[in-house]
N, C-alpha and C positions, 0 to 999 in steps of 0.2 A: 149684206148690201154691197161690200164688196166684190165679192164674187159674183153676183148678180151684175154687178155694171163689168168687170172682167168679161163675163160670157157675153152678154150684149154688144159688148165692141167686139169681140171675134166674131163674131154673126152678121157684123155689120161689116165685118174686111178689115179692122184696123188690125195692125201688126202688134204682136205683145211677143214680151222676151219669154223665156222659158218657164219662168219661175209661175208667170202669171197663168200661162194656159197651163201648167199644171191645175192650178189652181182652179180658172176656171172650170175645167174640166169634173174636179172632184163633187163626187156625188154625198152630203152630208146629211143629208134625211133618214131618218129611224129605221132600222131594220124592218119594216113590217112581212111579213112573208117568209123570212129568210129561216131556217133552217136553225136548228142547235146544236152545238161541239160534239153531240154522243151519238146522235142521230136523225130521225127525221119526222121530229117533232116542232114545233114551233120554238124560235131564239128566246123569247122569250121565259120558257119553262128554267132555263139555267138561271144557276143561282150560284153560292160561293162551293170553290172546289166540282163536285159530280155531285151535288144535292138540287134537288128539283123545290120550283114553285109552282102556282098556281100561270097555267095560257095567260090569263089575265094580267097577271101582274104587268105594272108600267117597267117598262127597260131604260133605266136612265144612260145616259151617257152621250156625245159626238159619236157620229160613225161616219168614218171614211172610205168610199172604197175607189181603190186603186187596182184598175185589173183583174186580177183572180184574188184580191186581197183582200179583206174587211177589216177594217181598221177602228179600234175605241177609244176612247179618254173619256175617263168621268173619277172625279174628285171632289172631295169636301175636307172643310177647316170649321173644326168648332172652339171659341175662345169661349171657357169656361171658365166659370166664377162657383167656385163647390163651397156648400156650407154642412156639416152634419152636426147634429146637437149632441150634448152632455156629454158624462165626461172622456168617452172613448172617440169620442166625434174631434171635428177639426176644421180649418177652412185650406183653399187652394184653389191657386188661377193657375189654368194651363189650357194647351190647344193638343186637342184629336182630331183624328179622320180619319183620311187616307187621299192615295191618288193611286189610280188603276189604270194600267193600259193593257189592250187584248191586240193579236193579231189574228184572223184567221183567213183560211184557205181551204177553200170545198171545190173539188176536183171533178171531173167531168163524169164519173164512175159512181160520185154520190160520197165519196170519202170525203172525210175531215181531218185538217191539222192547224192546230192552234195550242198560241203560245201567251204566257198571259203574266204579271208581272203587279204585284201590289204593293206600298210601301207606306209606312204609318210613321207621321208627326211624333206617338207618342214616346219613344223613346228618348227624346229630350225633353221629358217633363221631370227625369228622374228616376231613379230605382226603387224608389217606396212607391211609386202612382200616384195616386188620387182620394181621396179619403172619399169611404163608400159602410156607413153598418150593413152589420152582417154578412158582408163579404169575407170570403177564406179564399187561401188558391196560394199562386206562386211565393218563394223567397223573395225577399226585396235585395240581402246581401249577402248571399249563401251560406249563411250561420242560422237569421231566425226567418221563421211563416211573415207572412203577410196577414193580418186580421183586422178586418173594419179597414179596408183600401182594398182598389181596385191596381192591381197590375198593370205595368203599361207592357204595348205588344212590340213586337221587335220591330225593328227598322223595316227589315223585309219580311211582308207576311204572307205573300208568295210568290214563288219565280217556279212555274210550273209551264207545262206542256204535253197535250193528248191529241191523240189519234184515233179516229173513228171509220171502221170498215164497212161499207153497207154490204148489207146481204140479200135485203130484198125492201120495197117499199116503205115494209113494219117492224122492219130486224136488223139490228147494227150491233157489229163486237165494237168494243173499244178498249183502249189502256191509257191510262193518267197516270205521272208521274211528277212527283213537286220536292223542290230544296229552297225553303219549305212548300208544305201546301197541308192538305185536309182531305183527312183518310174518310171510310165510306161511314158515316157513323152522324147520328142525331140530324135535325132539321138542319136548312141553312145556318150558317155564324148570324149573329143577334145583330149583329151590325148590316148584315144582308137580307135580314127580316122586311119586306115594304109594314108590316103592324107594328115594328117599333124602330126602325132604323131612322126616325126625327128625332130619336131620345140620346144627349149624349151620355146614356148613364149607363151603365151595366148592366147584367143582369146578377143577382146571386145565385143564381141555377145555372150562372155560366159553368162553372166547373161539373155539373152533371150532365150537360147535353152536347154542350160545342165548347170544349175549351181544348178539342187536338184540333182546332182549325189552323193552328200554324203548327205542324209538324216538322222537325228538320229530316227528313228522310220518308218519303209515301208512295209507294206503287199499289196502282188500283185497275183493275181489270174486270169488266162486266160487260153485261147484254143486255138490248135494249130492242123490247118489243112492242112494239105500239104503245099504249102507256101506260108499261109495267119495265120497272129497270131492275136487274139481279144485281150486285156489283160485291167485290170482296174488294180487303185491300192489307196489305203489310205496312206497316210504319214503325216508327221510332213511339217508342211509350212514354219516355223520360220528356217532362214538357220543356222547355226551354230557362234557361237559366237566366243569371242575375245581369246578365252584357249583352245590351240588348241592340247592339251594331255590329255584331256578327251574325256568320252562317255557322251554324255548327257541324261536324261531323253528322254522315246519316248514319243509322242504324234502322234493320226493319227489322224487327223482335217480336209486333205486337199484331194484331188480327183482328182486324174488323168485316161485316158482314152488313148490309143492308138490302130492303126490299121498297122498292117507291111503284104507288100508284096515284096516276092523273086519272081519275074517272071522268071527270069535264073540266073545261076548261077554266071553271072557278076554283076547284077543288087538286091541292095537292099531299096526300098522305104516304106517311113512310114509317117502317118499325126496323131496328137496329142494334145489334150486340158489339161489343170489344173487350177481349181480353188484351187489358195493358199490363205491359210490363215493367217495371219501375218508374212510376210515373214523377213521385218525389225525389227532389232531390235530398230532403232532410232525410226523407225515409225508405232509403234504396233497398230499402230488402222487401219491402210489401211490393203487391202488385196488386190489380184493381180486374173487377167483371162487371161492366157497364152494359145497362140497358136504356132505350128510348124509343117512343112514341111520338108520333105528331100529326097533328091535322091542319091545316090551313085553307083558309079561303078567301077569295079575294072575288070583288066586282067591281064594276064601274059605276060609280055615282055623281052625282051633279054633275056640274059643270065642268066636263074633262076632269073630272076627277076619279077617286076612286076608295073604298070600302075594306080592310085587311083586317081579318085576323088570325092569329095563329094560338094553338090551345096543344103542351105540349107535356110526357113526363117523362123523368128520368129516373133510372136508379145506379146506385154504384156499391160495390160493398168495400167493408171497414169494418177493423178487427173489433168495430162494438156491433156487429150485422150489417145486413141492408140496410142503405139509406134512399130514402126517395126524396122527387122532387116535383112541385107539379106548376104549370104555369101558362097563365092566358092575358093575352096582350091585344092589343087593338089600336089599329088606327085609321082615320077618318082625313080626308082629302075633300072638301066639297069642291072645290076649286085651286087656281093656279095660287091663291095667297094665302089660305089657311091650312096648317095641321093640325090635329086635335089624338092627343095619342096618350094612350093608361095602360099597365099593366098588375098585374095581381101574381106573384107568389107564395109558395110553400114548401120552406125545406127544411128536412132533418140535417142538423150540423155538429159533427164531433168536433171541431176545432176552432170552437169558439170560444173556449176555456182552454187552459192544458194546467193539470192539477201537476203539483211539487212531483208527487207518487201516486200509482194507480190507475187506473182505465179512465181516458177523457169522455167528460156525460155527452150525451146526445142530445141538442136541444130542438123542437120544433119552432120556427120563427116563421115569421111573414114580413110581407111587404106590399104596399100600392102605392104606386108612384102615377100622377097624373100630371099631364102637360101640353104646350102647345105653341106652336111657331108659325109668326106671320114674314112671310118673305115678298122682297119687293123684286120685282124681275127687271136686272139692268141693260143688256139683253137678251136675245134668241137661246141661249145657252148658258146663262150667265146671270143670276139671283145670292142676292144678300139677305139673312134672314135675321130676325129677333126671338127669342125664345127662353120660355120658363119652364121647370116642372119644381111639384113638391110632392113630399116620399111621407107616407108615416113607415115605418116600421112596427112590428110587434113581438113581444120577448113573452116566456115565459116567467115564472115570477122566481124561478131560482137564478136568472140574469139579469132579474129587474135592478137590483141594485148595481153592476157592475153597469148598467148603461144611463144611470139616473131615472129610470121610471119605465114602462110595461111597454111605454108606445114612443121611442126617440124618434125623432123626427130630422129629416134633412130638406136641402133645397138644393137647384141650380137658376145660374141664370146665363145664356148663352147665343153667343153674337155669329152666327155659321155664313159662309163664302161654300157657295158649289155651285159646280162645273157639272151641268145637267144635258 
């Protein structure tokens, strides 16, 4: 409204200081048309790091542009209330998100340079995280694992910047480079998922598909031809450690490989390898050979709304064999004030036990978490939401006792503020 009565008086001859006809001047309305960082396919298709979604997808965020500039902000804050049952379970209030700003610049040639900058709440919730069953993955204090908690992510979870050469209408090289950022490897990070990213929960397949989405050290280099993108990438393998307000040293040790196809504009799939190299910190002499799969699709439904889901697998191996992981998530948009969003997993996990002596077992577990959030919109860019979900879990019956029974169960309940 501002800006609108701003512009209205310059059009009408009134004088305004600088600050203002900046202002008026700036263009804040949605990218529609505009182009994407890798090349020239619709902005929309970019997702976290050089991983593609679905044309479709909604592009949240402010965009500014200034000159040859395009300018973004989009953030969110989720105040959590975590409860998990029995006896390995716990409760915990904390606040997630993020807040993300992009810059870019597309040149008269068809090239792109853009710089992009993300930073996350969670690292002052603590070094243990978030109490989560059946979650495995990072140290909490760089002596024991984290088990049944969810990790929090580093302060900065990416200060990245790519360059994009066009070479013809349907063909663009490009190189990405992140401290941190997110080597070429699994679908989007879960938190950039539109099928589950209203959920402030985890995933437990996070560690098989996207848990290098904050790498300290990433260079990525691919082609991009109409809509099929090649991309490799070098990174740091060792995930991030227990101090979680620093940058760390890079190292690119590790090698990732992916292949993404957009066949329409609902549809985006991709398959994906990585040979990492010391991923653990407890256990720096292993190294890991990751594979993934995914498919996604998204439409527009109801009322400015829209339809996601994503259906996806992992594997990794461990000195008890391969382990897989498989996992389908969905989420539903009828409109500006409902979410409605479930997903379903299945993973084999060696470190959900660790025995005195001997080889840690393999267990297969699950999970379905279901949930939903009504947001009230305060204004043009600016909604406060409400929000529940609730999880059963499933064990095998040689964990039944260590979790109190076959199917523990957890909840949230969660109060979110975003910048859309």
């Amino acid at each position: 409204m501002i800006r609108t009565l701003l512009a209205a008086l310059a059009l009408a001859g009134a004088a305004l200081p600088a600050w203002a006809q900046d202002m008026a001047g700036m263009d804040m309305s949605r990218p529609h048309g505009m182009t994407g960082a890798l090349g020239g396919y619709a902005m929309t298709r970019d997702a976290s790091g050089t991983a593609w979604q679905p044309d479709a997808s909604e592009h949240a965020g402010i965009h500014i542009m200034r000159g040859e500039w395009m300018f973004m902000v989009h953030a969110l804050a989720n105040g959590v209330y975590d409860w998990q049952g029995g006896p390995r379970g716990d409760r915990k209030a904390f606040v997630s998100g993020m807040l993300m700003g992009m810059a870019r610049r597309t040149f008269d040639n068809g090239d792109a340079l853009q710089f992009r900058a993300m930073l996350s709440p969670d690292a002052f919730m603590g070094p243990s995280g978030y109490p989560l069953l059946l979650q495995t993955g990072e140290t909490a204090d760089g002596k024991t694992p984290l088990v049944d908690r969810q990790h929090p992510h580093d302060l900065f979870m990416e200060l990245s910047t790519s360059y994009s050469h066009r070479l013809s209408d349907a063909d663009s090289l490009f190189v990405y480079a992140g401290l941190p950022g997110e080597p070429a490897f699994g679908p989007p990070a879960f938190m950039h998922r539109l099928s589950i990213m209203d959920s402030p929960e985890a995933p437990i397949s996070h560690h098989w598909l996207d848990s290098d989405h904050i790498t300290f050290g990433v260079l990525t280099t691919g082609l991009v031809h109409g809509d099929w993108k090649l991309e490799v990438s070098r990174f740091k393998g060792r995930e991030p450690d227990q101090h979680r307000f620093d940058i760390e040293s890079p190292k690119l040790d590790s090698t990732a490989a992916r292949i993404s196809w957009n066949p329409s504009a609902n549809w985006s799939l991709q398959a994906s390898w990585a040979e990492v190299i010391s991923p653990e910190q407890l256990e720096p002499e292993l190294n890991q050979r990751r594979w993934s799969a995914s498919a996604i699709y998204t439409r527009p439904f109801g009322d400015g709304g829209w339809w996601s889901t994503t259906a996806a697998w992992g594997q990794r191996t461990s000195p008890q064999g391969d382990l897989p992981a498989w996992v389908l998530e969905s989420a539903i948009k009828p409109s500006d004030a409902w979410t409605v969003f479930a997903r379903a997993e299945r993973v084999d996990n060696d470190e959900l036990l660790s025995p005195p002596v001997g080889v840690a077992p393999v267990f297969t577990v699950g999970k379905v978490s279901v949930g939903a959030i009504h947001d009230w919109r305060l204004a043009q860019h600016l909604k406060v939401g409400l929000g529940a979900l609730y999880a059963w879990n499933f064990v095998p019956s040689g964990l039944a006792a260590a979790y109190g029974s076959d199917d523990p169960q957890g909840a949230m309940g969660f109060v979110r503020l975003k910048i859309d």
